[in-house]
C-alpha positions as CSV (number, residue, x, y, z in Angstrom):
1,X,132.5,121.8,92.7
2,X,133.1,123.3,89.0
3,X,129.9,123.2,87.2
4,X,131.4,125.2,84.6
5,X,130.6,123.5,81.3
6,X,133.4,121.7,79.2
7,X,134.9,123.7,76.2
8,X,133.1,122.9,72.8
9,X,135.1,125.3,71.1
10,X,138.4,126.8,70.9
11,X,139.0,130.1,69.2
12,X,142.2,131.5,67.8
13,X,142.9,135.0,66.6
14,X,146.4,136.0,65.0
15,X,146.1,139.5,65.2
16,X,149.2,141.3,63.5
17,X,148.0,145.7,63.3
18,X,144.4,145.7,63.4
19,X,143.7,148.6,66.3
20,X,140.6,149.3,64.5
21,X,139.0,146.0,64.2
22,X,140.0,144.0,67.2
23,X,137.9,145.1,69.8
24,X,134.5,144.5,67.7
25,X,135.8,140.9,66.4
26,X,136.3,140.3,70.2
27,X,132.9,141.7,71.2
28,X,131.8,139.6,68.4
29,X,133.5,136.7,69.8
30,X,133.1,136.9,72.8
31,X,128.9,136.9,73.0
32,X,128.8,133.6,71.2
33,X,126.8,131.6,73.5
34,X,128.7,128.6,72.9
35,X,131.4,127.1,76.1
36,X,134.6,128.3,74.3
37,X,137.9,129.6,75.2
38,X,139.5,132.8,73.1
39,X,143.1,132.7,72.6
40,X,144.8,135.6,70.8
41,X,148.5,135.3,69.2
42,X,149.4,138.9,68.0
43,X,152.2,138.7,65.6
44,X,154.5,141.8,67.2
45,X,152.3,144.6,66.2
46,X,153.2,148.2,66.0
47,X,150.2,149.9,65.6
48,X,148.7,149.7,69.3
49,X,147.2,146.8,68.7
50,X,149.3,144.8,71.6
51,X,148.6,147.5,74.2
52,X,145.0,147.6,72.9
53,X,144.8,143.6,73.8
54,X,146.6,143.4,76.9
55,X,143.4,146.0,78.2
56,X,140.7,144.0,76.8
57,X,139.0,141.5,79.8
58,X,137.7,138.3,78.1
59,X,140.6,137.1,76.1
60,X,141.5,133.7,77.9
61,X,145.4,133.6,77.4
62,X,146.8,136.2,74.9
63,X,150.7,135.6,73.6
64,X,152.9,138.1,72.6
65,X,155.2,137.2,69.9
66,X,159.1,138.7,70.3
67,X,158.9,139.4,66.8
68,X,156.8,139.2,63.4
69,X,156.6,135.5,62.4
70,X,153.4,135.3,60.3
71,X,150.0,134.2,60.5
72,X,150.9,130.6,60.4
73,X,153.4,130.9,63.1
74,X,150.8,132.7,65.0
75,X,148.5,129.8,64.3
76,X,151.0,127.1,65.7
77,X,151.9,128.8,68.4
78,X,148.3,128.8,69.8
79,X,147.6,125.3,68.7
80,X,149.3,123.1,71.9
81,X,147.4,125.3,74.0
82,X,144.0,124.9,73.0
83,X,141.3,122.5,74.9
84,X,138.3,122.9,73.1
85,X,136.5,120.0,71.5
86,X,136.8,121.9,68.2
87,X,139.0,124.9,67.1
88,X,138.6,127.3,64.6
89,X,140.6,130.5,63.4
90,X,139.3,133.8,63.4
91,X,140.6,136.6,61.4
92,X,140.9,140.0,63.5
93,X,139.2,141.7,61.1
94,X,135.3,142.0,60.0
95,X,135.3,139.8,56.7
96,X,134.1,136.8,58.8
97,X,131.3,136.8,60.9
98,X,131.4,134.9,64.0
99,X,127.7,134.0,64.1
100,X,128.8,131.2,61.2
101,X,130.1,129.2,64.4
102,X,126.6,128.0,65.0
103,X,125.7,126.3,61.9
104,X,129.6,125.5,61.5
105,X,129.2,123.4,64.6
106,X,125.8,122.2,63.8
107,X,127.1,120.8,60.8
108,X,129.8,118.8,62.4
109,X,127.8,117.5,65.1
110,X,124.7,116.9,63.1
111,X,126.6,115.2,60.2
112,X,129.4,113.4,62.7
113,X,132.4,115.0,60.7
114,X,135.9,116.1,62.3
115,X,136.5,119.3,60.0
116,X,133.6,121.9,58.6
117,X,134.7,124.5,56.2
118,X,132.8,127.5,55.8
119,X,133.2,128.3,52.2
120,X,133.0,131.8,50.8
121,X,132.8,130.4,47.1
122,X,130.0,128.1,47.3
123,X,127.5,127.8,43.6
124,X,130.0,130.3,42.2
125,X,129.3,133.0,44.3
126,X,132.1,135.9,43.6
127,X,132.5,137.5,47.3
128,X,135.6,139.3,46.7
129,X,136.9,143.2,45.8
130,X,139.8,141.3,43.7
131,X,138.8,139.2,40.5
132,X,142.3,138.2,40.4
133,X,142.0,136.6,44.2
134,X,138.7,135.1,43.2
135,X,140.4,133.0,40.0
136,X,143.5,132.5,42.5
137,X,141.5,130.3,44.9
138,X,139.9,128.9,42.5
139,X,143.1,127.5,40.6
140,X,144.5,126.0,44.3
141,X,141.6,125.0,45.1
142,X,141.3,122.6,42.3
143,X,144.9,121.6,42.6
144,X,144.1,120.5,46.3
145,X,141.1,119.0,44.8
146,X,142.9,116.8,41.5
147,X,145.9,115.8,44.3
148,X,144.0,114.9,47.0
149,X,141.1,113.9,45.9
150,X,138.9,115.8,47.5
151,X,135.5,118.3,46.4
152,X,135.9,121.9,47.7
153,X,134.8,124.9,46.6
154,X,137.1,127.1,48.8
155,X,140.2,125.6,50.2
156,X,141.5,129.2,51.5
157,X,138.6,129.8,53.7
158,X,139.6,130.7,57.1
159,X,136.9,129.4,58.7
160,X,138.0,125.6,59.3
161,X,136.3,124.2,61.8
162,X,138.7,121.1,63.1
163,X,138.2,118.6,66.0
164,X,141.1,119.5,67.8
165,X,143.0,116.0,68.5
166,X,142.7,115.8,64.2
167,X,144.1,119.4,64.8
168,X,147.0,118.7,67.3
169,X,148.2,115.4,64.9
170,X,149.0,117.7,62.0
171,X,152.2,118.2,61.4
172,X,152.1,121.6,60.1
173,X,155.6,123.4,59.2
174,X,154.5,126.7,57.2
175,X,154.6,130.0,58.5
176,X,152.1,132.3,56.8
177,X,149.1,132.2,54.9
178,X,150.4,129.2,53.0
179,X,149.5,127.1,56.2
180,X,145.8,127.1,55.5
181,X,146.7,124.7,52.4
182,X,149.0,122.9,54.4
183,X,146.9,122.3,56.9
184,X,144.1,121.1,53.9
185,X,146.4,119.1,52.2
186,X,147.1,117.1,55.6
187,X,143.7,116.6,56.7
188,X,143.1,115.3,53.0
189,X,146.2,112.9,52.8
190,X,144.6,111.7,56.6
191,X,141.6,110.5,54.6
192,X,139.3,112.7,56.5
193,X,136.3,113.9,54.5
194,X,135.7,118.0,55.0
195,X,132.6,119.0,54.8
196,X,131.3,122.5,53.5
197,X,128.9,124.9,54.4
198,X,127.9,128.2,53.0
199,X,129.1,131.4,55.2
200,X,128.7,135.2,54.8
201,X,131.8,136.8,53.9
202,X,132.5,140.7,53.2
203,X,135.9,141.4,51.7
204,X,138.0,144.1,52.9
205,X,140.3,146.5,50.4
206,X,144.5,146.9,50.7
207,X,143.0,150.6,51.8
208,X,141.2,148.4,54.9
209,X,144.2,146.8,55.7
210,X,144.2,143.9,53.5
211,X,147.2,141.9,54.2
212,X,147.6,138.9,52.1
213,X,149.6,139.4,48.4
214,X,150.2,137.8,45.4
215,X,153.2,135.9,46.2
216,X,151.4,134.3,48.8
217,X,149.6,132.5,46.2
218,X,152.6,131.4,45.0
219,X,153.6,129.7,48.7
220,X,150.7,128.2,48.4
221,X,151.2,126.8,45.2
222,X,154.6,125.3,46.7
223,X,153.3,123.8,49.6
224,X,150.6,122.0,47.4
225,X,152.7,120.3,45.0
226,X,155.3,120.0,47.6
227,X,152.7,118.0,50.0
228,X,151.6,116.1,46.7
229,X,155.2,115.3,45.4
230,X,157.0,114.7,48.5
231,X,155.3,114.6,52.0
């Protein structure tokens, strides 16, 4: 008989060269005391990071992609495989602390809502190294708002907590960071209220390994008006 308790949450990691993070996320990860399954997509990395994973005990299905397809491909990928009542993305590096599951979780159980967003941006907080990235956010964030009509503060977070059948009936296309507004603007044009809590973030330099660049602003930016305009 399997007493083992069913999965509340499902965890995905697109890792793409981040040898020097990924085992602490992991660890991190890992002693949440919350049923879960951990599912890592790394994006073809050719730092070590691959032959770091594939020694790491825990992970409970890692994929290896051929080649680099982005963090929203990563993200897809790992998506019909998940079984959790709820999914969420973690980064592989330390900006995000995993303890915000908790009170991500509470929030949607307490509050009976399908998607929780932990929001780095909440009463105006500036939690960033780059001004520029702050006033970025902000700017798509308000599109997302004015189009969809919604009330964020912080529509790029990556901590989007989702009830995974509202998850797994997206029809999400995009193959890099541009997804995380795809995937808004979808749950949005669904006429699914997300609700917002406050999270700790610490932001990581380019010298850290930063990967996300201007021009992935302007994806977003696409994907927004292009969700608003046509889809």
């Amino acid at each position: 008989m399997n007493n083992k308790p069913p999965i509340k949450l499902s965890i995905i990691i697109p890792v793409y060269n981040e040898k020097n993070t990924i085992s602490v996320v992991l660890e991190k990860v890992k002693n949440i005391d919350i049923p879960k399954e951990i599912i890592v997509v790394d994006n073809c990395s050719t730092d070590g990071t691959k032959e770091l994973l594939k020694q790491i005990e825990g992970i409970d299905q890692l994929i290896l992609q051929p080649t680099n397809l982005g963090k929203g491909n990563s993200i897809r990928t790992a998506i019909p495989h998940v079984k959790g009542e709820f999914t969420i993305i973690q980064d592989a590096d330390l900006e995000y602390n995993p303890d915000s599951f908790y009170s991500l979780l509470n929030e949607a159980e307490s509050g009976a809502f399908d998607v929780v967003y932990g929001s780095r941006l909440r009463g105006g907080v500036i939690r960033t190294r780059y001004v520029s990235y702050y006033f970025g956010v902000q700017v798509l964030t308000f599109l997302i708002n004015k189009f969809f009509n919604a009330n964020l503060t912080d529509a790029a977070t990556t901590y989007k907590l989702i009830r995974t059948h509202v998850l797994k009936s997206l029809n999400l296309r995009c193959h890099g960071f541009d997804l995380d507004f795809e995937l808004t603007n979808q749950i949005l044009k669904k006429g699914i209220k997300i609700a917002e809590i406050t999270i700790p973030y610490t932001p990581r330099s380019f010298k850290d390994g930063k990967k996300i660049r201007a021009w992935d602003g302007l994806k977003a930016l696409k994907i927004i008006f292009k969700n608003f305009l046509f889809d």
